[in-house]
Structure formats: C-alpha cells, structure tokens
C-alpha positions in Angstrom: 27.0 19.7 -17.7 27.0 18.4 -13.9 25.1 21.3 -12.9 22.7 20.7 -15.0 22.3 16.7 -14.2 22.8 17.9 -10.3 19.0 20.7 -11.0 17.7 17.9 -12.9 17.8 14.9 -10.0 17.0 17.7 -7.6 14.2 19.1 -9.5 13.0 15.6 -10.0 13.0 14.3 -6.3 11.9 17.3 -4.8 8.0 16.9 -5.2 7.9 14.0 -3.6 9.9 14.9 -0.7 8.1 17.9 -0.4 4.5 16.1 -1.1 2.2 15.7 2.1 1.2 12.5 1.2 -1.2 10.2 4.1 0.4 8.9 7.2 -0.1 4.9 7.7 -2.6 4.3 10.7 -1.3 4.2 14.4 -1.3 0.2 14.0 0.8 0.3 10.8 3.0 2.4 12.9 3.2 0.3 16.3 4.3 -3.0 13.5 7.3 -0.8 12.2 8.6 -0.1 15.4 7.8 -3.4 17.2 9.8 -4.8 13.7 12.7 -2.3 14.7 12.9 -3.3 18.2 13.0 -7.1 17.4 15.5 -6.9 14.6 17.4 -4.9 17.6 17.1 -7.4 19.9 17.8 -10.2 17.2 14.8 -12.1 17.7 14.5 -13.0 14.1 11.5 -15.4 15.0 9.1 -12.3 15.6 11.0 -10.5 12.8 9.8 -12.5 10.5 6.5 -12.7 11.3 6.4 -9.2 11.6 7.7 -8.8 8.2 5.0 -11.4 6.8 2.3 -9.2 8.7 4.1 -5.9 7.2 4.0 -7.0 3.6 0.4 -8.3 4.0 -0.9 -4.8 5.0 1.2 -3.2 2.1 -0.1 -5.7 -0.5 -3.5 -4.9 0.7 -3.2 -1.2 0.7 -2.0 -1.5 -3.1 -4.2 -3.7 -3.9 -7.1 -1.7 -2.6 -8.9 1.6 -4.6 -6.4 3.9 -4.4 -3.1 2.1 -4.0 -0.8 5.8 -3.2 -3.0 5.6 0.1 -2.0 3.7 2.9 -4.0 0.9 4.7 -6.6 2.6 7.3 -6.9 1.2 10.7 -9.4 -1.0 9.9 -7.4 -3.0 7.0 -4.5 -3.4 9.0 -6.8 -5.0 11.7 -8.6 -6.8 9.1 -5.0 -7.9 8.2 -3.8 -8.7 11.3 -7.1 -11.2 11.8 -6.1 -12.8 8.4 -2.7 -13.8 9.6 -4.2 -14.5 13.2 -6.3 -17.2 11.9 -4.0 -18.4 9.2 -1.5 -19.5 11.9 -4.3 -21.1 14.4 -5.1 -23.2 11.1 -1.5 -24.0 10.8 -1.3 -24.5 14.4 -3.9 -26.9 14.4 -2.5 -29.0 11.7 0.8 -29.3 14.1 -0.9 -29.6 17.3 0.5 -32.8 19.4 -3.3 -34.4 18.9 -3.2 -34.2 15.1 -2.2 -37.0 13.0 1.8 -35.6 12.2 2.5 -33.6 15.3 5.7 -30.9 15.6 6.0 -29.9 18.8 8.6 -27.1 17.7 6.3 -25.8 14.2 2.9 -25.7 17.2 5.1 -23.4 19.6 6.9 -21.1 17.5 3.3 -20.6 15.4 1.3 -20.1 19.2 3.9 -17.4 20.2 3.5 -16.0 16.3 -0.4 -16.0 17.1 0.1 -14.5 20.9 2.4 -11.4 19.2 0.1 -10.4 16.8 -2.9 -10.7 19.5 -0.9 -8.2 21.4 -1.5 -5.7 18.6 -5.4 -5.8 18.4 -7.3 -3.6 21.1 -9.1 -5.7 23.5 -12.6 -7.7 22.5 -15.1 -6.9 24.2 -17.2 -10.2 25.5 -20.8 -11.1 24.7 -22.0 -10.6 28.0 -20.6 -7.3 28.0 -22.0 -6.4 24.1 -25.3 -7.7 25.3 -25.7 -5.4 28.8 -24.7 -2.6 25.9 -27.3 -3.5 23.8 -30.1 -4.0 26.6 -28.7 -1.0 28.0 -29.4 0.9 24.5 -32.5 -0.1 23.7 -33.7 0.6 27.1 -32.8 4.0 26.3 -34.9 4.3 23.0 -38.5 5.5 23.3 -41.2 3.0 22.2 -42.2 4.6 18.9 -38.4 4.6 17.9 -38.1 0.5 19.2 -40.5 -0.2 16.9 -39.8 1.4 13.6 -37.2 -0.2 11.2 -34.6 2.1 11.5 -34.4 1.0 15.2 -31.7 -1.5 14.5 -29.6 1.1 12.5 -29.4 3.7 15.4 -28.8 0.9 18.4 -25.8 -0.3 15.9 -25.0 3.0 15.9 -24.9 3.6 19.5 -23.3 0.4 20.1 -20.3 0.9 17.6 -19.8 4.7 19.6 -19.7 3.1 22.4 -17.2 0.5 21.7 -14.7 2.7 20.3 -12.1 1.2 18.7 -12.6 -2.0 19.9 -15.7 -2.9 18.2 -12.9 -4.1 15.7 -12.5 -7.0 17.0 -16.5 -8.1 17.1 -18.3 -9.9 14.5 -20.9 -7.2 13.2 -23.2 -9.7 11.8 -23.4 -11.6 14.9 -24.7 -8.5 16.8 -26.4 -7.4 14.7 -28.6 -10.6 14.8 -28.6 -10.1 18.5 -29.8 -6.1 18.3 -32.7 -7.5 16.1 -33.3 -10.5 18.7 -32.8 -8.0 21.5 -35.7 -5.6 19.6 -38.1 -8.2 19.0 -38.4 -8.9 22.7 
C-alpha cells in the first residue's frame, strides 16, 4: 500500500522536476538575489520593497498571454518603471513643500526610488540619442532619407545601437525626433 502511494507522489512530481520550463530574465534574477542579500543583512526596509517589486513582476507575468512563462526583460523593466514612478508620486505627496509633509514617509520612499534605479541599465541622454540619430541618418543614402521606410530603419539602427539601454527611453519621443531629424 505505501509503495504504491510512495510511485504515485513520485510519479506525479516527477514531470515537473524534470520539465525544462523558461528561466526568468537576468533582472528577475538580480531582484531575487538583491531580496536574499537584504533579508541577510536584515534590512527589512529594502526587503519589502523588494518584495512589492517581486510580486508586481509575478502578477504581470500571470497576468500576461501565457501565464506558465515568465516576465521577459522588458516587463520586469516595464515593472520596475511602474513602481519607480508610483513612489515619486507618493514622494511628492510627502515632500516637506506639500501641504502635510513626513519627513520620515519622503526618505524612506527616496531611498525605495534610488534602489530600484539601481536596477535599470543606464539612460542614455538626449544629447547623446540625438548625435545617434544625426549620426544615423548621415549614414543613409539620399534615396533611402527620403522614402517612408526611412524612419523604420534609423529606429532600427538606433535601438541596435543602444542595446539594452534603449529601455529606459521614451520610443515615441524619438521617434518624433527621428522624423524631425529626417525632415531637415
């Protein structure tokens, strides 16, 4: 009889141990461990928001199309930004200029807000994304700066370019400036 429940358990927990399911992205990977070192070192302040950050990107990755998958890169990112600006809002509201200032809630949200900066890859500046873009279409012959599929392949060129950190740029606002840049 106990053999039998023993196969059974066995039998049913072995395809998943033995699945290959998806790995999470290098981000989602960098949070876990940054969680583990501050539960290590007891700093339950960065803990927690690292826990609130955690169970963002797992609600997102189950909420998404195929919820066995984990988040990509790009949704923890997207994530990240979420929680980013949801704290400078907060921040805001406690700032020592707003009408019901905490001096304590504005700190412990601004160091919230500089620990999960310290996750996202650098952003580029404008001046930079502009000498890129300059740079690009310089590049381009004249019958190619002209057709409509120009914008497409300096975007293209651009986002290469950037690597990963043309996460952290606005793509509507360059593309605006790519068309600008090609109607010159």
């Amino acid at each position: 009889m106990f053999s039998r429940l023993i196969i059974r358990r066995s039998l049913h927990t072995t395809p998943r141990l033995l699945s290959s399911s998806p790995s999470p992205s290098a981000l989602e990977v960098t949070l876990r461990n940054a969680l583990k070192t501050s539960m290590k070192a007891k700093d339950k302040p960065a803990a927690t928001c690292l826990k609130s950050i955690l169970a963002d990107v797992t609600n997102s990755a189950k909420s998404g199309t195929n919820p066995n998958e984990p988040s990509s890169q790009e949704g923890v990112m997207t994530v990240l930004r979420k929680g980013i600006a949801q704290r400078l809002q907060a921040a805001e509201s406690y700032s020592p200029s707003s009408p019901s200032p905490h001096a304590e809630n504005h700190a412990s949200l601004t160091s919230e807000i500089n620990l999960l900066r310290s996750f996202l890859p650098p952003i580029p500046t404008n001046e930079s994304i502009q000498s890129s873009i300059n740079k690009i279409i310089a590049s381009l012959d004249s019958e190619v700066r002209g057709s409509k599929s120009a914008t497409g392949k300096v975007l293209a060129a651009l986002w290469e370019e950037l690597g990963e950190s043309k996460a952290g740029v606005d793509k509507k606002e360059v593309g605006k400036w790519v068309q600008d840049a090609l109607k010159k």
